[in-house]
N, C-alpha and C positions, 0 to 999 in steps of 0.2 A: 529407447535408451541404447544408447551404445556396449560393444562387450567391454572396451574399457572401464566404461562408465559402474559398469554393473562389475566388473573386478575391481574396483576403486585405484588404477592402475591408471590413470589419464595421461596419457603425454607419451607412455612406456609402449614398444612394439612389442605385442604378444603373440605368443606360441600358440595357435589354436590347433586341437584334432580334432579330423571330420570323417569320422570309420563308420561303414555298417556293419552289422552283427546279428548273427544267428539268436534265436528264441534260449536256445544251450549255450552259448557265449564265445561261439567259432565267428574266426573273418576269412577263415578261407576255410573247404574242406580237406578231407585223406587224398593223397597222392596226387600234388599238384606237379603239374608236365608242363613242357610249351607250348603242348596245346588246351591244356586246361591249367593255366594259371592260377587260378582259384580253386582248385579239385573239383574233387565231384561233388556235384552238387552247388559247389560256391557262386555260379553265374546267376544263381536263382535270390543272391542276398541281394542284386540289385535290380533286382525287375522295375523298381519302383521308380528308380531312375529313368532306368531307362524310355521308358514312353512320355517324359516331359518334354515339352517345347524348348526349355533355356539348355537342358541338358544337349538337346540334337542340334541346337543352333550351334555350342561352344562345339563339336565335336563335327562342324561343316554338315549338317543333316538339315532339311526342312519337318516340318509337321509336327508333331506333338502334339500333348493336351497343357492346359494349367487347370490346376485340380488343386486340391490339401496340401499336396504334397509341394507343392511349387513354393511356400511357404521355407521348408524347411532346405530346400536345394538351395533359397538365396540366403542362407547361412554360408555357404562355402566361395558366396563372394566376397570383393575386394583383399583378393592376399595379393601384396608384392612380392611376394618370393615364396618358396614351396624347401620343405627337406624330406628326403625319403631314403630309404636304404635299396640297396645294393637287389636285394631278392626284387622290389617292388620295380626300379630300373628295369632290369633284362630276366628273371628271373634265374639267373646265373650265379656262379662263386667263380676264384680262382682267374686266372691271368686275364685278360681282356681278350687276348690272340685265340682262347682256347673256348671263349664263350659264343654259342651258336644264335645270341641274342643279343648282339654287341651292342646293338644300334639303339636298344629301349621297343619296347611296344607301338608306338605311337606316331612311325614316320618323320615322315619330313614338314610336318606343321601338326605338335603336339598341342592338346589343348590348355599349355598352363599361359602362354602368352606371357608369363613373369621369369627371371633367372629361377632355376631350381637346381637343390646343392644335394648331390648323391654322395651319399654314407657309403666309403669300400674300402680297402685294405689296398686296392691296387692301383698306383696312380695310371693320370690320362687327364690328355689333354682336353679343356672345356669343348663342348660341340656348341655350336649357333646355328639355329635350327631357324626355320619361316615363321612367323610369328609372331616375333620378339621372345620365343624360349630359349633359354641357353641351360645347358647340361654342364655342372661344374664339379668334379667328381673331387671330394671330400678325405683325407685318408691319416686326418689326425684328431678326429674323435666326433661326438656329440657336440661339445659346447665350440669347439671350433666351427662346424656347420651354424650351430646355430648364431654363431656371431654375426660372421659372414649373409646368411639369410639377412640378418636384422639390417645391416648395412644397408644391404640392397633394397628389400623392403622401405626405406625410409617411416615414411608415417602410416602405414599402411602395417596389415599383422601377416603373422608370416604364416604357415599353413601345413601340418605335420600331416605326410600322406599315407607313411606307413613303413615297411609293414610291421606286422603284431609286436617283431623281436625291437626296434628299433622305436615303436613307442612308450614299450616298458623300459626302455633305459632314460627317455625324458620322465616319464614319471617317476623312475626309482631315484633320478638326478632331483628332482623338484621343477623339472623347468616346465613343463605344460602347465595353461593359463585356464583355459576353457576347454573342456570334451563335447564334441556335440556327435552322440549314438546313434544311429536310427538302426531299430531293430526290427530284423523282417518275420513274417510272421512263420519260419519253417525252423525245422529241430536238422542237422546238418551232423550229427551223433560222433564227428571228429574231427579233426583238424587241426590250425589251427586257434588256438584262445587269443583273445585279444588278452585277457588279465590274466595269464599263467600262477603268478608270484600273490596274487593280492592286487588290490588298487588305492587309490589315494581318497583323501578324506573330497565330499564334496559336497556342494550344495545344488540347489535344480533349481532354473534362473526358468527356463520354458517346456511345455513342451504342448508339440501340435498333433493332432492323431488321426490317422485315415486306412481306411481297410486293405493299405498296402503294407503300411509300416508305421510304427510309433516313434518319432524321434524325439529326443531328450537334450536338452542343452543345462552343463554342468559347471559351474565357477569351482575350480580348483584349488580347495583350503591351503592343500599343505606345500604350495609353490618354494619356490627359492627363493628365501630372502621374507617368507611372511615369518610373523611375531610366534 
């Protein structure tokens, strides 16, 4: 069954997250740097990923396994368009001139292959990247982004990447459709939360489990716009 199907939302382009998460409820750890984006400790939330086959294919890599978990990584296909904030971009703040990560993480053939719309406060011109990514820098809110995504996305759902601060404002707005978790099995004792404030009401549509990670796929009661 389809995630619209299962949000009773058919026809509508929805807002999915697809975060992993510490055992204590961190997505990244203490004192994250350029070189440790995730803190410390954080690179270890996605080991689980990392040795998949679809995951090294999207990211220009050979080899892999297909395992358990290959199940739940093809959750985070088919988005047409991607939103993320600004930290999750370049792990930067503050003017574009002054950021030593202007460029994004990811080169010059990033692995979303769809437009994706950054969350910032500082304008800048879109980048068109190898691919078919383009970087469209966002600097009049939430639902503006998320407009735009839907656009582009056409019939296709759009894809909330992160980070932590930027998905508690769709959830405290109501716009997230479906959360899909995967929790690793380590205690990461700071950081930080994915659900600082609390979380929204939901229900548990799947979930698959393997001695990397448990992941969890959740319909989202209290959206915008439900009764």
């Amino acid at each position: 069954m389809s995630s619209a199907a299962c949000n009773g939302l058919e026809g509508m382009t929805l807002l999915l997250l697809d975060i992993t998460m510490s055992l204590d409820g961190f997505v990244a750890g203490r004192n994250r740097t350029l070189e440790q984006p995730l803190g410390e400790g954080g690179e270890q939330l996605h080991e689980w990923l990392f040795r998949l086959a679809g995951f090294r294919a999207q990211h220009g890599l050979t080899g892999g396994e297909e395992n358990a978990d290959s199940g739940a990584y093809a959750w985070q296909s088919g988005a047409g368009a991607v939103v993320m904030g600004r930290r999750m971009f370049s792990g930067g703040a503050g003017p574009w001139e002054n950021d030593p990560n202007a460029g994004g993480w990811w080169g010059e053939e990033p692995p979303f292959h769809v437009p994706v719309f950054v969350l910032t406060k500082h304008p800048r011109e879109t980048v068109e990247l190898q691919g078919g990514t383009t970087f469209t820098f966002v600097t009049d809110g939430i639902e503006s982004a998320l407009e735009r995504a839907r656009e582009a996305a056409g019939v296709r759902h759009v894809q909330l990447a992160g980070g932590a601060n930027v998905v508690q404002q769709y959830l405290r707005a109501g716009l997230v459709d479906e959360l899909r978790i995967h929790i690793a099995p380590l205690f990461l004792g700071d950081g930080v939360r994915l659900f600082g404030d609390g979380g929204p009401d939901l229900e548990l549509v799947e979930v698959i489990d393997s001695p990397s990670a448990t992941h969890l796929r959740y319909r989202v009661l209290n959206r915008e716009g439900d009764a």
